[in-house]
N, C-alpha and C positions, 0 to 999 in steps of 0.2 A: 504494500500500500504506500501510497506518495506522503509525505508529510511534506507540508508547504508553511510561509511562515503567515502565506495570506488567508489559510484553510483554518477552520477549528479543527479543534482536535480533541480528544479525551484524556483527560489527566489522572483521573484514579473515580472510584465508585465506591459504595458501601449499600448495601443492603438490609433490610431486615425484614423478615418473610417468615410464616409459621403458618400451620392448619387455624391457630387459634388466634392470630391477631391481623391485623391491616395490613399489608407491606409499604412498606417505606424507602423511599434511597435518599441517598444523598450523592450529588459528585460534582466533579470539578473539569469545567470544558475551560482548555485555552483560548481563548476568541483570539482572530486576526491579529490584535495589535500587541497580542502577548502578555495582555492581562488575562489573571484567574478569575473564574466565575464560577459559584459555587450554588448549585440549584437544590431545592429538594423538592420533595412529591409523595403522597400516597399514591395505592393506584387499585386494578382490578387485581392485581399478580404483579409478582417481582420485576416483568418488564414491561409492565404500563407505569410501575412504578420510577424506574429508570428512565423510561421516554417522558415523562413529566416531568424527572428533575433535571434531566438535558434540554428541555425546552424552555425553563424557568433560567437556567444561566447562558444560556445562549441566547435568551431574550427573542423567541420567535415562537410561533404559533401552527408550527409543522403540523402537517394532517399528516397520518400515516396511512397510508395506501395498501401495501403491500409487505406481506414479512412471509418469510420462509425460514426453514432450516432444515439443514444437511449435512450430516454425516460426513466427511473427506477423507478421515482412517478412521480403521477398525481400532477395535481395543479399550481397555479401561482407559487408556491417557487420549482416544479420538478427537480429534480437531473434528470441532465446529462452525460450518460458516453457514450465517445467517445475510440474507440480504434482503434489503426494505426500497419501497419507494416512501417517497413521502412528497405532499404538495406543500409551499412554500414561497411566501410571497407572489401564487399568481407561478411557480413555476413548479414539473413534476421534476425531479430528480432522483438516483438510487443512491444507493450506498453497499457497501460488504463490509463485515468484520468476521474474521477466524480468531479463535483459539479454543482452551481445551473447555476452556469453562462457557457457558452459552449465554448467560448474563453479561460476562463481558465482550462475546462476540453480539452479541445482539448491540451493547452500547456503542461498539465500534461502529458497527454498522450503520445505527441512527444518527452518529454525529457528523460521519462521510456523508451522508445522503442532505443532511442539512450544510454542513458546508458547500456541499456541489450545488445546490439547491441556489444558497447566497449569492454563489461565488456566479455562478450565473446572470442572479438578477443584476450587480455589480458591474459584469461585463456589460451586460444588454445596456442599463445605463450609462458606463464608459461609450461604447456606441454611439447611443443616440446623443450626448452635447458632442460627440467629438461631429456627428453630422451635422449638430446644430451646427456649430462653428462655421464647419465646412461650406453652408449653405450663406450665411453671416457674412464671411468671404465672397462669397461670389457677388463678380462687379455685373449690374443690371446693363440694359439694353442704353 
């Protein structure tokens, strides 16, 4: 997976999850500029729990579209990759995260699919004043 210094990223998680009480997370997303943001959330299950507290420090209101998970190896130590869409600002974007634990590929995953998500809407507006300009520029008849 790419780490960028303009991408969020995932810094660490915590969980709390039982048959008998709420689940909760807590975690900590790098935003673009390199500051930590630290969200938390109940939720339905341990990874609504997590998608809520990544939304809370990322400071966006990601729909989530799509979630899978898959197997990659066999075994007690099997990598997990989980991959999501998610809608964002008006744009669909995925995401993936692997590893052995599926909480935290599932966080990977959510917080790729919202950075790509961003990092889009970001470009798309880079675009458009770079056409304003463009347009601004041009000498009439």
């Amino acid at each position: 997976m790419r780490e960028s210094a303009e991408a969020y990223n995932l810094g660490w998680f915590e969980v709390e999850a039982g048959s008998q009480r709420e689940p909760k997370a807590r975690v900590s997303v790098v935003l673009p500029s390199g500051e930590e943001s630290i969200g938390e959330s109940s939720g339905d299950g341990p990874v609504d729990a997590i998608f809520g507290a990544i939304r809370k420090a990322a400071g966006t209101d990601a729909e989530l579209q799509r979630y899978e998970v898959e197997a990659i190896t066999g075994g007690t130590d099997a990598l997990g990759q989980v991959s999501v869409s998610v809608r964002a600002n008006g744009r669909l974007a995925s995401g993936q995260g692997v590893a052995t634990d599926i909480l935290e590929a599932s966080a990977r995953a959510f917080v790729r699919a919202i950075s790509n998500a961003l990092e889009g809407v970001a470009i798309r507006e880079a675009e458009d004043a770079t056409a304003d300009a463009a347009v601004e520029r041009t000498p009439g008849p």
